[in-house]
PDB file of N, H, CA, C and O in Angstrom:
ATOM      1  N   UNK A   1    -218.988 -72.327 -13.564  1.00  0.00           N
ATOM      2  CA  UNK A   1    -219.887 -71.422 -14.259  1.00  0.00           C
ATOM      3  C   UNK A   1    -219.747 -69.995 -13.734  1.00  0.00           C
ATOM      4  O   UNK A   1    -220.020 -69.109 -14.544  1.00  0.00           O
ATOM      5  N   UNK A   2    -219.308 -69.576 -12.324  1.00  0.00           N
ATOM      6  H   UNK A   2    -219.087 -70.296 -11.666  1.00  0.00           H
ATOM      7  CA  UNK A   2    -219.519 -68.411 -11.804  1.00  0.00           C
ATOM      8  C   UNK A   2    -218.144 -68.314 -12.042  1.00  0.00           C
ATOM      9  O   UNK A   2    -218.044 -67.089 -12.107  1.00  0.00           O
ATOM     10  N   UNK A   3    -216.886 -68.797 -12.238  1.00  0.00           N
ATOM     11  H   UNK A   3    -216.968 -69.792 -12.186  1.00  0.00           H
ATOM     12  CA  UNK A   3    -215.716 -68.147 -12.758  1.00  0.00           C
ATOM     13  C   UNK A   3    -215.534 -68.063 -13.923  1.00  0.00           C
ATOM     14  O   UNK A   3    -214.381 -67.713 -14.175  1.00  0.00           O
ATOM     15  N   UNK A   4    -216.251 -68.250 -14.919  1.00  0.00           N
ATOM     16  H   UNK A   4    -217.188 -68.534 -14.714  1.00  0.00           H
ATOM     17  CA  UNK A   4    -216.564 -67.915 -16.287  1.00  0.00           C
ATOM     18  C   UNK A   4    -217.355 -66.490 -16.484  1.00  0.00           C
ATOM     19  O   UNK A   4    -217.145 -65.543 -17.242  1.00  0.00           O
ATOM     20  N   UNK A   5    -218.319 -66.729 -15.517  1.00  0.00           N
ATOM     21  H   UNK A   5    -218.490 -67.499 -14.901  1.00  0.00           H
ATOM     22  CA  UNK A   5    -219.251 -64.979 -15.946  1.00  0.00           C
ATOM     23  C   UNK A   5    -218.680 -63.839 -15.398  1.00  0.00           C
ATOM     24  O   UNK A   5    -218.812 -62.735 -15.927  1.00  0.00           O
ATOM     25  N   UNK A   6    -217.596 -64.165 -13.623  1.00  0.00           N
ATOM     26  H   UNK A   6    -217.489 -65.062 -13.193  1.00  0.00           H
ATOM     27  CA  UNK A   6    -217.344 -62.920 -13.652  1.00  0.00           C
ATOM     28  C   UNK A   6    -215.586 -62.439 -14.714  1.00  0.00           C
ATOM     29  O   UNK A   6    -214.896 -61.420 -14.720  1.00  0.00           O
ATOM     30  N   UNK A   7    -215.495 -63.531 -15.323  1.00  0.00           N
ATOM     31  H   UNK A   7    -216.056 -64.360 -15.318  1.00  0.00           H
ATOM     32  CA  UNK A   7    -214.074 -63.590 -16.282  1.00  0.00           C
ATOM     33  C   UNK A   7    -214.953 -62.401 -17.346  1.00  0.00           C
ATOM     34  O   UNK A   7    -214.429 -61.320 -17.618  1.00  0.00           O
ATOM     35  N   UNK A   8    -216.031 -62.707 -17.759  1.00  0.00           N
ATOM     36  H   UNK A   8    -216.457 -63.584 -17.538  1.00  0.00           H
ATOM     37  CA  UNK A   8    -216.039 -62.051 -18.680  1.00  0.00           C
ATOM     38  C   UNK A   8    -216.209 -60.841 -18.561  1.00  0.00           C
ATOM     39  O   UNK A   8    -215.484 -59.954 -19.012  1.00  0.00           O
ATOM     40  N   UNK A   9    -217.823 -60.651 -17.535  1.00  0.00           N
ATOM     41  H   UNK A   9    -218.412 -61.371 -17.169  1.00  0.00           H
ATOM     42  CA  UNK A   9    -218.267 -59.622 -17.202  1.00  0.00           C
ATOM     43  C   UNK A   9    -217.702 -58.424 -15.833  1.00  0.00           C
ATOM     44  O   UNK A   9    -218.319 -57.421 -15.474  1.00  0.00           O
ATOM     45  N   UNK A  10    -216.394 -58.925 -15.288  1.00  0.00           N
ATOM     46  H   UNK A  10    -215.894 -59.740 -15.580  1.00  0.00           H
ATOM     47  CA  UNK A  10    -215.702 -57.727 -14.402  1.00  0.00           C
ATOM     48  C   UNK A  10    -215.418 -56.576 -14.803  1.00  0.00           C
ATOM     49  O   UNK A  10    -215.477 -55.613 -14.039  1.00  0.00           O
ATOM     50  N   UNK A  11    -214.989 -56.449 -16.323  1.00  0.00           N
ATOM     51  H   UNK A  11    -214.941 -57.232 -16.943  1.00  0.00           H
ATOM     52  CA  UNK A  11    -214.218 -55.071 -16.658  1.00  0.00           C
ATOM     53  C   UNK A  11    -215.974 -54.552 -17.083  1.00  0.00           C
ATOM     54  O   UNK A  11    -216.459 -53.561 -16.537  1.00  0.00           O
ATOM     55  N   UNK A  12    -216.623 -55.234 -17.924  1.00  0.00           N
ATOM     56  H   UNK A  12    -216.229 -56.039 -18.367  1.00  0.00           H
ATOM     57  CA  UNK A  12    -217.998 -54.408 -18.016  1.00  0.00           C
ATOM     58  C   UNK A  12    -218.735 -53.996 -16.992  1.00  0.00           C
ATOM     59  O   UNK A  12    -219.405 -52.977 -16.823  1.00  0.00           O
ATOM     60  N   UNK A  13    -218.567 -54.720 -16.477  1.00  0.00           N
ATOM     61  H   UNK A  13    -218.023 -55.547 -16.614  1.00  0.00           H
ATOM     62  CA  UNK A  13    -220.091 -53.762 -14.601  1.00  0.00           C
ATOM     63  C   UNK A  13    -218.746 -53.168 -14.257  1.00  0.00           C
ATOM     64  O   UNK A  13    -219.206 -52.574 -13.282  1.00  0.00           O
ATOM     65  N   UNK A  14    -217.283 -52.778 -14.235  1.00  0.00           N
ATOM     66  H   UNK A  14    -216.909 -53.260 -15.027  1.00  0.00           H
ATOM     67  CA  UNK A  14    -216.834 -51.976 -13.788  1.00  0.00           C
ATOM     68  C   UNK A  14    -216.886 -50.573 -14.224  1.00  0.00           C
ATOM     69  O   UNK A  14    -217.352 -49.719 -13.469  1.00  0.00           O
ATOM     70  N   UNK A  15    -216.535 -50.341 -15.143  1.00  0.00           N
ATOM     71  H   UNK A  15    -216.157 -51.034 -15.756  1.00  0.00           H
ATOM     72  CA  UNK A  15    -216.828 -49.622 -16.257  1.00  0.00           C
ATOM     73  C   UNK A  15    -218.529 -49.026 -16.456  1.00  0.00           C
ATOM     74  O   UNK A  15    -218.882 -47.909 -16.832  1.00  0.00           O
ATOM     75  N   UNK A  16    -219.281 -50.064 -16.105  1.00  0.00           N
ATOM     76  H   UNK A  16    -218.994 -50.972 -15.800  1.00  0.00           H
ATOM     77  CA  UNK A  16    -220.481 -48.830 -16.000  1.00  0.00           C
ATOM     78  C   UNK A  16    -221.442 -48.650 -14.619  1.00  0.00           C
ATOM     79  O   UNK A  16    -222.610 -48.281 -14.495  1.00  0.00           O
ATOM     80  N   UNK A  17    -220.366 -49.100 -13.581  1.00  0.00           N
ATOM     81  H   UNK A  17    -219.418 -49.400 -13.681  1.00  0.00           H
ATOM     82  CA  UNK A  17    -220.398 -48.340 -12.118  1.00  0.00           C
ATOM     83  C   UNK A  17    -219.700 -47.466 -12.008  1.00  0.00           C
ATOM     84  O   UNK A  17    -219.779 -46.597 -11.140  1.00  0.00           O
ATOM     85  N   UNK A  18    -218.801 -47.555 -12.971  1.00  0.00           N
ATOM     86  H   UNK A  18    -218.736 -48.260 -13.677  1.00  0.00           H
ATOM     87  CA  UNK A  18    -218.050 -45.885 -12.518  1.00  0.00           C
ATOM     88  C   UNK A  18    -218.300 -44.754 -13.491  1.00  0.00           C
ATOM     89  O   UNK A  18    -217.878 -43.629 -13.223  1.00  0.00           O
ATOM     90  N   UNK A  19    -219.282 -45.112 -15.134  1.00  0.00           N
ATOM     91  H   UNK A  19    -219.625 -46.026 -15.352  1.00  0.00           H
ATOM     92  CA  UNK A  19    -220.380 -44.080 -15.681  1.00  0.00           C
ATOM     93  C   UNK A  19    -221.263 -44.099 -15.089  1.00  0.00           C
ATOM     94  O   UNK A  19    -221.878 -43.053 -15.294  1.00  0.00           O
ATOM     95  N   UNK A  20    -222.071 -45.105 -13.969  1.00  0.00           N
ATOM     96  H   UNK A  20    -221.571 -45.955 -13.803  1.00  0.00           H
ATOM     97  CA  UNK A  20    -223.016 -44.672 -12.998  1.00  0.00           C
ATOM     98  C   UNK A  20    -222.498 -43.700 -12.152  1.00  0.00           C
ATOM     99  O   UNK A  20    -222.880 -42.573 -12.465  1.00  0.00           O
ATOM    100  N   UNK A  21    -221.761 -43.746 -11.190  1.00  0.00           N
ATOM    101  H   UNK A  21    -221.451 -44.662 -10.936  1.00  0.00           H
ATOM    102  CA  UNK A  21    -220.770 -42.545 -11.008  1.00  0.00           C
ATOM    103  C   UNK A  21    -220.515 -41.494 -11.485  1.00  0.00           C
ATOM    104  O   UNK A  21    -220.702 -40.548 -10.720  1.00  0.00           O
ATOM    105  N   UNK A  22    -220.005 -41.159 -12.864  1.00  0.00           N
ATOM    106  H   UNK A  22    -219.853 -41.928 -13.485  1.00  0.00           H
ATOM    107  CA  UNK A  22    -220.087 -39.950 -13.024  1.00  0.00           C
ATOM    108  C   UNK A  22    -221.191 -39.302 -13.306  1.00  0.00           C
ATOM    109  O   UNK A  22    -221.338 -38.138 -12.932  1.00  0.00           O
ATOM    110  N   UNK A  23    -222.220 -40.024 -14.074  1.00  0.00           N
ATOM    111  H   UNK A  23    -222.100 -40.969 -14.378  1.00  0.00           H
ATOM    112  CA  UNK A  23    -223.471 -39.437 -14.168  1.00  0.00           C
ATOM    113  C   UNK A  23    -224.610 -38.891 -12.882  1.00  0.00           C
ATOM    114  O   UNK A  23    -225.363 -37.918 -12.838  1.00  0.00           O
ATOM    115  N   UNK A  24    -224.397 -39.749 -12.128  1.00  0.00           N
ATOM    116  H   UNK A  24    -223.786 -40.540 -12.164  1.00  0.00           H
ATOM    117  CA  UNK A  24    -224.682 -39.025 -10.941  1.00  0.00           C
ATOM    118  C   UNK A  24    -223.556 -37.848 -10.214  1.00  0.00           C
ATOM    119  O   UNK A  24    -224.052 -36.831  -9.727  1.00  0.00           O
ATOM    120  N   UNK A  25    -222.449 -37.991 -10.181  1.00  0.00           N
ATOM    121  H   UNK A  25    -222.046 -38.816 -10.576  1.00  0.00           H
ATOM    122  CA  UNK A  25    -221.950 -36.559 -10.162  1.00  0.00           C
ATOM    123  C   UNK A  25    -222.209 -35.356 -10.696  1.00  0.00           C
ATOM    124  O   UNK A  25    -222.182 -34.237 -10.184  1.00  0.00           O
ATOM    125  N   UNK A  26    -222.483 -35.740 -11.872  1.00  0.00           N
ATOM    126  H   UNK A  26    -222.504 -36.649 -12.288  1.00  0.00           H
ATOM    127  CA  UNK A  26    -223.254 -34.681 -12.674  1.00  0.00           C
ATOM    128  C   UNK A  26    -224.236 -33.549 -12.675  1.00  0.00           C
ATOM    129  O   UNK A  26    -224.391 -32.379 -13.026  1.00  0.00           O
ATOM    130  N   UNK A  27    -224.911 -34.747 -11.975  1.00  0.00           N
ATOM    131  H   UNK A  27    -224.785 -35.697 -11.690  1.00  0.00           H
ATOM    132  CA  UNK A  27    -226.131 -34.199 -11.398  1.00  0.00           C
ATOM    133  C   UNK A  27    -226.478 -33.380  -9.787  1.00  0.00           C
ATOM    134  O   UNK A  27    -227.411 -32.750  -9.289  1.00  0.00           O
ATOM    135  N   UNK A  28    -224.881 -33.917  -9.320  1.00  0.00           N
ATOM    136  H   UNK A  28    -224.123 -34.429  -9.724  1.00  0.00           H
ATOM    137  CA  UNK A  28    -225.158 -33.028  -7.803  1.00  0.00           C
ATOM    138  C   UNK A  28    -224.691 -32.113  -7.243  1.00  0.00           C
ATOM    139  O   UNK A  28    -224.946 -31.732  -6.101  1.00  0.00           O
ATOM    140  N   UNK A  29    -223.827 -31.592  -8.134  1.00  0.00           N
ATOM    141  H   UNK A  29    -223.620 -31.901  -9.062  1.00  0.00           H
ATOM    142  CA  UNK A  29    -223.130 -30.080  -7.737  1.00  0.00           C
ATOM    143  C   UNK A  29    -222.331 -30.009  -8.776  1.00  0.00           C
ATOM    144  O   UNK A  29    -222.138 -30.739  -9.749  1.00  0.00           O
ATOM    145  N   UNK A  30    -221.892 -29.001  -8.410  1.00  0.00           N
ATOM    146  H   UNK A  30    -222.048 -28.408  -7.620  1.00  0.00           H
ATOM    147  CA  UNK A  30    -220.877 -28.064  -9.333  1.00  0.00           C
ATOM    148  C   UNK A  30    -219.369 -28.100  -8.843  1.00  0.00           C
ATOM    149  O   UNK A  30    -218.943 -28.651  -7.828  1.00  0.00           O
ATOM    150  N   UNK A  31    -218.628 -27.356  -9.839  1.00  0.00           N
ATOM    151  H   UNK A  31    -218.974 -26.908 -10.663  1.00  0.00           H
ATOM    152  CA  UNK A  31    -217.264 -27.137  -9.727  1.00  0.00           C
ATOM    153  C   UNK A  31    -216.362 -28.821  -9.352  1.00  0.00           C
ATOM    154  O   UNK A  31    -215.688 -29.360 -10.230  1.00  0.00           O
ATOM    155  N   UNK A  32    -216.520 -29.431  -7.965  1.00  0.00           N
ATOM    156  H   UNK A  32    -217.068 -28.993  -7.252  1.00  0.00           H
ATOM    157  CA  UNK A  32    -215.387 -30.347  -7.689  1.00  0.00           C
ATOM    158  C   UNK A  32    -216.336 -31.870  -8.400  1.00  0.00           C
ATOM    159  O   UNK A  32    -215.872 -32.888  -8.914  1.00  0.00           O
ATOM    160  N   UNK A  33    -217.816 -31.456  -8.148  1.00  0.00           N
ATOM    161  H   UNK A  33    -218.192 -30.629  -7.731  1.00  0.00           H
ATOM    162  CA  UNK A  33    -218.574 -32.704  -8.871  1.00  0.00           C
ATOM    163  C   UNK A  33    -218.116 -32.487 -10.349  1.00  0.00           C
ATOM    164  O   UNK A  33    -217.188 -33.180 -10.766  1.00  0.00           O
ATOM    165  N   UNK A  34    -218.708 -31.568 -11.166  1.00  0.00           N
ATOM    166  H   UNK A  34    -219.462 -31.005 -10.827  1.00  0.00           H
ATOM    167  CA  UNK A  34    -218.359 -31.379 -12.734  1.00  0.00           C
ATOM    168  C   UNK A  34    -216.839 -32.277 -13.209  1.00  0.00           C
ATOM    169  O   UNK A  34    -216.685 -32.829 -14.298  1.00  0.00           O
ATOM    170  N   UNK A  35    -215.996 -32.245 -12.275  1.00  0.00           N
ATOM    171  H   UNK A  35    -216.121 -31.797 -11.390  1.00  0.00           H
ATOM    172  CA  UNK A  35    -214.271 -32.810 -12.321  1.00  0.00           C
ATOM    173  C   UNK A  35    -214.559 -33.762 -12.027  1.00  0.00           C
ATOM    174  O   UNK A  35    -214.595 -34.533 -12.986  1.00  0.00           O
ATOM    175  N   UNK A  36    -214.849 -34.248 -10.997  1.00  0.00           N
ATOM    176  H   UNK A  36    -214.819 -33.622 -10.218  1.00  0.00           H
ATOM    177  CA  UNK A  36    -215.035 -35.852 -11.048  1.00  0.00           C
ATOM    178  C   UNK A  36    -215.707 -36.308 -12.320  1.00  0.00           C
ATOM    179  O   UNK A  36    -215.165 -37.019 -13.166  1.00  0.00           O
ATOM    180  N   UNK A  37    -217.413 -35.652 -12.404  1.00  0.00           N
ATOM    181  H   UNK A  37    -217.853 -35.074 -11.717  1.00  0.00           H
ATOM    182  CA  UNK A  37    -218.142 -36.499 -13.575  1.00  0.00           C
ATOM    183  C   UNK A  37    -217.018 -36.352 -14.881  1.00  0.00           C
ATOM    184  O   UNK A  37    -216.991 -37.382 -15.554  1.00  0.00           O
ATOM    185  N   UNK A  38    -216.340 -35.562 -15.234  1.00  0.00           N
ATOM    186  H   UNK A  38    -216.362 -34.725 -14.687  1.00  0.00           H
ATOM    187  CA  UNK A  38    -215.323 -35.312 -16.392  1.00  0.00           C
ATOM    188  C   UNK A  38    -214.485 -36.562 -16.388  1.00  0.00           C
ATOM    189  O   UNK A  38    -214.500 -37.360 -17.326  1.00  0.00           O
ATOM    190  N   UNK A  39    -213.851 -36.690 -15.447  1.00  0.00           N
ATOM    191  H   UNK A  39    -213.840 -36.042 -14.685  1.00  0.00           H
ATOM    192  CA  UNK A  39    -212.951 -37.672 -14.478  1.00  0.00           C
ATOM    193  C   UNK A  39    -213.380 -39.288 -14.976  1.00  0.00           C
ATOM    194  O   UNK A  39    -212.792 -39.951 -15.831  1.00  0.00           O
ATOM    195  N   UNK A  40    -214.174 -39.558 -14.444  1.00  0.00           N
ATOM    196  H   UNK A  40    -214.652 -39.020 -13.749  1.00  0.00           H
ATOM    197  CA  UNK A  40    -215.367 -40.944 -14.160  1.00  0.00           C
ATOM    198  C   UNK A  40    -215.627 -41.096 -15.369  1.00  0.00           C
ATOM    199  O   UNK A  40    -215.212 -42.187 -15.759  1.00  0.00           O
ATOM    200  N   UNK A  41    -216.486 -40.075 -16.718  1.00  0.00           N
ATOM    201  H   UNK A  41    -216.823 -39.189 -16.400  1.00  0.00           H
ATOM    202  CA  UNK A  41    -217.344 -40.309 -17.642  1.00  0.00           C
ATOM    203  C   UNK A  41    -215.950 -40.727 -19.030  1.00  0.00           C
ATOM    204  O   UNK A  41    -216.266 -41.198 -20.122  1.00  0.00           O
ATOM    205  N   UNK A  42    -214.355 -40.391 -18.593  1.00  0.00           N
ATOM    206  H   UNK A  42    -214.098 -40.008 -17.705  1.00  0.00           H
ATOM    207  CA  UNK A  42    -213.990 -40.428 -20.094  1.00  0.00           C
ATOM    208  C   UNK A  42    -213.305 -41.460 -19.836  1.00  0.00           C
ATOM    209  O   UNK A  42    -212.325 -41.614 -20.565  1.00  0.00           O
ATOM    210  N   UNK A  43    -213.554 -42.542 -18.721  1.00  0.00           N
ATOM    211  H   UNK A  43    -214.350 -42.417 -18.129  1.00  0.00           H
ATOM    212  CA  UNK A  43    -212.447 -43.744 -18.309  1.00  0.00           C
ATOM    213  C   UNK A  43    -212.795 -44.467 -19.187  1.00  0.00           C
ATOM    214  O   UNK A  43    -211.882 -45.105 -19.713  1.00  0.00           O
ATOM    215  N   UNK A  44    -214.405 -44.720 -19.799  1.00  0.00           N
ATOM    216  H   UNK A  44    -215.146 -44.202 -19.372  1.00  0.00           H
ATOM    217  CA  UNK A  44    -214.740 -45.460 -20.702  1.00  0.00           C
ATOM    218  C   UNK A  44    -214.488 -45.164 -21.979  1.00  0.00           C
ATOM    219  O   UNK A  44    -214.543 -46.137 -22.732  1.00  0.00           O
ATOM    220  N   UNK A  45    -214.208 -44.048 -22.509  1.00  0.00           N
ATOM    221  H   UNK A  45    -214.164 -43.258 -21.897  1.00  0.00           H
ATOM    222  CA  UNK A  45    -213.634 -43.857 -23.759  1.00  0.00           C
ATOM    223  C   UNK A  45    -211.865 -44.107 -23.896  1.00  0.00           C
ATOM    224  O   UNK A  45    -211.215 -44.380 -24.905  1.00  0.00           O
ATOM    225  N   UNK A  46    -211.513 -43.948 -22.827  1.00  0.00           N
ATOM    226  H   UNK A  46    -212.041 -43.726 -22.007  1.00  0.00           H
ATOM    227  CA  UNK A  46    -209.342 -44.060 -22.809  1.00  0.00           C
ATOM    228  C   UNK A  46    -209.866 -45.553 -23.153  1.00  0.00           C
ATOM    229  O   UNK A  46    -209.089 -45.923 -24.034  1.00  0.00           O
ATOM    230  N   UNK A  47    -210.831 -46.651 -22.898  1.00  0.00           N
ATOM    231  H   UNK A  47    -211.462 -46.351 -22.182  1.00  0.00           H
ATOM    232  CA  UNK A  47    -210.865 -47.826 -22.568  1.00  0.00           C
ATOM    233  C   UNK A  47    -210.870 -48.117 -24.231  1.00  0.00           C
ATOM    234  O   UNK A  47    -209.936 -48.697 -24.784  1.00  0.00           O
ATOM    235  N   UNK A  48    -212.016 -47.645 -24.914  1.00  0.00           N
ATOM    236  H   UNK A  48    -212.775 -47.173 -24.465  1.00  0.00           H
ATOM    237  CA  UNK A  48    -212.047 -47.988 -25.979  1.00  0.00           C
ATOM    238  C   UNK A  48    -211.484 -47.611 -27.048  1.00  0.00           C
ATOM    239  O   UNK A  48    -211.544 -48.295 -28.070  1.00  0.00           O
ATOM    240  N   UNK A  49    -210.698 -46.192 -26.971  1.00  0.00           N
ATOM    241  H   UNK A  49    -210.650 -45.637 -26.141  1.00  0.00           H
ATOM    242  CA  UNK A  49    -209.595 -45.644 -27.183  1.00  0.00           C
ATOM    243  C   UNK A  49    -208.603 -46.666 -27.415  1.00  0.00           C
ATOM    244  O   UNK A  49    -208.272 -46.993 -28.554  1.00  0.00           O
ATOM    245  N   UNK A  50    -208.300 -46.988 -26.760  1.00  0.00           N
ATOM    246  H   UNK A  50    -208.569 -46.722 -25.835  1.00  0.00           H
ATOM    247  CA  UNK A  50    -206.758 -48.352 -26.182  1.00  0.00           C
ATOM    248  C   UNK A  50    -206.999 -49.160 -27.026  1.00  0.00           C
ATOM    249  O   UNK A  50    -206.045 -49.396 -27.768  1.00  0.00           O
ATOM    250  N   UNK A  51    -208.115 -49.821 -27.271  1.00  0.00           N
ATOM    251  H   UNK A  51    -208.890 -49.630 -26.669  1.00  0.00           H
ATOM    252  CA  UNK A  51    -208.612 -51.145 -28.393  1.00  0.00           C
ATOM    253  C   UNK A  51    -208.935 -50.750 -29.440  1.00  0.00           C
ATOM    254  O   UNK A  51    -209.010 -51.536 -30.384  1.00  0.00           O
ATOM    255  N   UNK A  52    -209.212 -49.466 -29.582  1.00  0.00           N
ATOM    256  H   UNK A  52    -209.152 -48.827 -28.815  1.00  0.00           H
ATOM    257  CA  UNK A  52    -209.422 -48.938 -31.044  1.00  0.00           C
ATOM    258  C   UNK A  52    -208.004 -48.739 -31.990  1.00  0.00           C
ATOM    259  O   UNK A  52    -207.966 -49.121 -33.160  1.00  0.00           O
ATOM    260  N   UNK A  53    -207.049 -48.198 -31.423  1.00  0.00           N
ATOM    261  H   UNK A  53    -207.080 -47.888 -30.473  1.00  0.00           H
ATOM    262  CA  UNK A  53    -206.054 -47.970 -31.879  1.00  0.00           C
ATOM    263  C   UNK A  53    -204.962 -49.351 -31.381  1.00  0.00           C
ATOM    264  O   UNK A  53    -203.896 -49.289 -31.992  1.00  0.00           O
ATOM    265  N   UNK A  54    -205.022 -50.160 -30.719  1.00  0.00           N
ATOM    266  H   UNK A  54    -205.888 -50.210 -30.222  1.00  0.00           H
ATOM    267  CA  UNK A  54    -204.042 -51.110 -30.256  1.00  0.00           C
ATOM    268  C   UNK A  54    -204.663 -52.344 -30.021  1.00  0.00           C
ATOM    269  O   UNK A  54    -204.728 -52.690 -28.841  1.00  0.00           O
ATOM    270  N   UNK A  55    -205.244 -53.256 -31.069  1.00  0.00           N
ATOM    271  H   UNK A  55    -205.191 -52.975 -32.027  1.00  0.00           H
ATOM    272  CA  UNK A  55    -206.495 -53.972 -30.314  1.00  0.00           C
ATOM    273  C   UNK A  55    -205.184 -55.816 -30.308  1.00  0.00           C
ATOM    274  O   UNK A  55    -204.258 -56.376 -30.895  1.00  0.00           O
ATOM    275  N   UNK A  56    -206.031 -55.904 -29.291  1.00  0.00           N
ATOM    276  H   UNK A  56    -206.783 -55.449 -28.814  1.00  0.00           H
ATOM    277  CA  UNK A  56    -205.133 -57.408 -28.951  1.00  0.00           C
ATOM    278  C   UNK A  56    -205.870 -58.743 -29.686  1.00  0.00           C
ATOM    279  O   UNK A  56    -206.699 -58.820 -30.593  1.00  0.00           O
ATOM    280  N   UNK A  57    -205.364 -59.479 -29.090  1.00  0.00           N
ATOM    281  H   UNK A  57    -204.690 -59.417 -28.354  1.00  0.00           H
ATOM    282  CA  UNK A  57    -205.553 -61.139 -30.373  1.00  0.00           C
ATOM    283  C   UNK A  57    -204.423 -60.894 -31.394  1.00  0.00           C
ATOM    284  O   UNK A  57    -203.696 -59.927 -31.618  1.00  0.00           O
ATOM    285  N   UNK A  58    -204.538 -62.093 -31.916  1.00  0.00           N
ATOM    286  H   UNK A  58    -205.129 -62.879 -31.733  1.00  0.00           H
ATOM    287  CA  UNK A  58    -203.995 -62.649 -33.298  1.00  0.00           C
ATOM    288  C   UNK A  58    -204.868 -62.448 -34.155  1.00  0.00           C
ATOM    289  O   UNK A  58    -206.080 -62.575 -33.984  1.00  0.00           O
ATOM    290  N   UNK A  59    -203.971 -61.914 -35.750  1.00  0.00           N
ATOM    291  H   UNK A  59    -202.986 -61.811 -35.889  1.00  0.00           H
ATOM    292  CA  UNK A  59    -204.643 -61.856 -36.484  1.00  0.00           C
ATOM    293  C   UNK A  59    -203.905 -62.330 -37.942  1.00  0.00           C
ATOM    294  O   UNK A  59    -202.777 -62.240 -38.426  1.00  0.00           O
ATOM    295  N   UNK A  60    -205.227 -62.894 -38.352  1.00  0.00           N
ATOM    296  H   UNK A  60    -206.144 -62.967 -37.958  1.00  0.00           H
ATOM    297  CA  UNK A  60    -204.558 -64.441 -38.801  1.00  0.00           C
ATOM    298  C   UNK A  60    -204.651 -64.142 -40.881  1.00  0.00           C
ATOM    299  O   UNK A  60    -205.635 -63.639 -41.423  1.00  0.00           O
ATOM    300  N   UNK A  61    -203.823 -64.448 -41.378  1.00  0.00           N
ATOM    301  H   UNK A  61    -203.024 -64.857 -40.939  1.00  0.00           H
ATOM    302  CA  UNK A  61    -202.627 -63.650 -42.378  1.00  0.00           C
ATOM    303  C   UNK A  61    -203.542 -64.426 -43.512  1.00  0.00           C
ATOM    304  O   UNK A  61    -203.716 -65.623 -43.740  1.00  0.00           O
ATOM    305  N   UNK A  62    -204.222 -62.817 -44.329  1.00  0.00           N
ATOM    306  H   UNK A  62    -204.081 -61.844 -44.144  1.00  0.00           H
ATOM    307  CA  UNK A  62    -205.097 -63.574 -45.396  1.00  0.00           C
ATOM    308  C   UNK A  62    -204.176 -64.056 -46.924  1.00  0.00           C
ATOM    309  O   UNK A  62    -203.397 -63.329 -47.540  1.00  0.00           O
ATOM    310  N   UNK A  63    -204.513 -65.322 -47.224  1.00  0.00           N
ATOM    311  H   UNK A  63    -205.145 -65.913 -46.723  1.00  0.00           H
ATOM    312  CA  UNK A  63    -203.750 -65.755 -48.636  1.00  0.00           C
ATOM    313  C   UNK A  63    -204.122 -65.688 -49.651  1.00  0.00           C
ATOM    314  O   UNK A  63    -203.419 -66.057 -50.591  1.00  0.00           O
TER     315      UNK A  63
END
């Protein structure tokens, strides 16, 4: 059961510990923080980016 939940759920709590991350960068300074939060906040869009335009599975041939 516990190698089933973290199968599914690793790339998701990764992904929004590291928008927890940038959002708190955000918030604590300027200039080298602003680059990181920039950095951190668009990993989740390249992510969905990637599956939006290239999405994986089979897809199964309508008749």
């Amino acid at each position: 059961m516990t190698n089933r939940f973290w199968h599914i759920w690793t790339i998701p709590l990764l992904l929004a510990i590291i928008s927890l991350g940038g959002l708190i960068s955000a918030l604590v300074g300027n200039n080298l923080w602003d680059a990181l939060s920039w950095l951190t906040l668009s990993v989740p869009l390249l992510v969905i980016a990637r599956f939006w335009l290239k999405p994986q599975g089979s897809k199964k041939a309508v008749k």
